[in-house]
N, C-alpha and C positions, 0 to 999 in steps of 0.2 A: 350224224356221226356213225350211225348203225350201216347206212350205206357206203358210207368214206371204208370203213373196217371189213365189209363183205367184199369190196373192191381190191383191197390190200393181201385178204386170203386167194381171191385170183388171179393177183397178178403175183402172189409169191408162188403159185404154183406154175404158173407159164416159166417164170427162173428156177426153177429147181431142178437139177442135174438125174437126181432117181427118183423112182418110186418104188413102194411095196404091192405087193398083188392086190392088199385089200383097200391099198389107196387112189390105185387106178379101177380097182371094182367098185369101189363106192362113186368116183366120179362118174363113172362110164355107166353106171345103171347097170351091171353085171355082174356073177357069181363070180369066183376064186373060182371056181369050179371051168366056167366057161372058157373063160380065162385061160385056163393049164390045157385045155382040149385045143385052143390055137398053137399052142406052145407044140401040143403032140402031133399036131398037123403040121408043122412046120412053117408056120406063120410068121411066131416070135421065137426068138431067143437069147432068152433073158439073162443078165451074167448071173450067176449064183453066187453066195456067200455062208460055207456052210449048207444049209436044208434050204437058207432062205434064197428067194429070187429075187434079185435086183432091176428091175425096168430104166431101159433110159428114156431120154427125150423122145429119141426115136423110136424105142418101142411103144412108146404111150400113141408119137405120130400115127405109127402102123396099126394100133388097137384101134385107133380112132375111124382109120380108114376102113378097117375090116369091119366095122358098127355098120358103117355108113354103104359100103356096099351089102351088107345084110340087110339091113331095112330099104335098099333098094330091090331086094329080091335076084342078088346078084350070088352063082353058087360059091363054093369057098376054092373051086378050081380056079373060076372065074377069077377072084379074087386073088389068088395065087399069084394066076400068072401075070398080073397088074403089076402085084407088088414084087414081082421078079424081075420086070422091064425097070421097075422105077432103081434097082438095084445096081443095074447092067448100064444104063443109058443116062448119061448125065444132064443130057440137052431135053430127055423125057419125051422124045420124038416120038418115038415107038409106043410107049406108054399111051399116050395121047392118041397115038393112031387105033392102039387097041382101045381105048377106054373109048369113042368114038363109036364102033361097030357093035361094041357092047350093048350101048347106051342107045343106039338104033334098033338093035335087035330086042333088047328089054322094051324099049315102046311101042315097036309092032306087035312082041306077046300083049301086052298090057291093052293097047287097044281092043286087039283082036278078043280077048278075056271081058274085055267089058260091052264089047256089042255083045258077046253069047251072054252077060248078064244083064242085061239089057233087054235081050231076044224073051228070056226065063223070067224077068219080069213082067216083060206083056202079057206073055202067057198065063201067070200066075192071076193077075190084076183079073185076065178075062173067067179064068175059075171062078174067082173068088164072086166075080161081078153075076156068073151064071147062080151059082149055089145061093147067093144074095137071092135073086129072081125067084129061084126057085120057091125058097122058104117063107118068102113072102107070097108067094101064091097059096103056097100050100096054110101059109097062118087065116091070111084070105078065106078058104075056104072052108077051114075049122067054125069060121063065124059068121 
């Protein structure tokens, strides 16, 4: 029953027309705070009512995306101009084409970042393995 009711709260929210800041920052794992700094970048633009901000469907979309290209280690230019193609291009052509060379370019840095941590591991391993030697000799000869 408990999961029939946990099911019913997510899929009342997939239907729901708005949200508040603090109800898409609670979903989203993020500050009100975070939040209003995409707002100030130009990311979203939320209607207002009053003080308060109103989020649509689409904004909540677009919050989602902008998560998800952050935890890809994508910048928020990057991210920009994604959601600016997705804005412009209804067939998401272009979008695609960019999100594409991005997503090349993000795995070549990403590769290239984990041979040099990689590289910095060996090296470390070999420290650790000389200093090891060492002190065992040096314990060796204490006795």
């Amino acid at each position: 029953m408990l999961r029939h009711q946990t099911g019913d709260v997510g899929a009342n929210r997939e239907r729901r027309q708005t949200f508040s800041i603090g109800e898409l920052a609670r979903e989203l794992e993020l500050t009100p705070r975070t939040i209003r700094f995409y707002e100030d970048e130009g990311l979203l633009a939320p209607k207002r009512k009053g003080h308060a901000r109103i989020y649509t469907r689409r904004d909540r979309a677009r919050l989602m995306l902008i998560c998800r290209g952050k935890r890809l280690g994508f910048s928020l230019a990057d991210i920009r101009r994604f959601l600016e193609l997705y804005d412009v291009d209804s067939s998401q052509t272009e979008q695609m084409r960019y999100c594409l060379t991005a997503a090349r370019d993000r795995i070549s840095v990403l590769e290239h970042q984990r041979r040099d941590i990689d590289q910095t591991l060996d090296e470390l391993r070999e420290i650790e393995s000389a200093i090891k030697a060492h002190l065992n000799a040096r314990s060796a000869d204490a006795t």
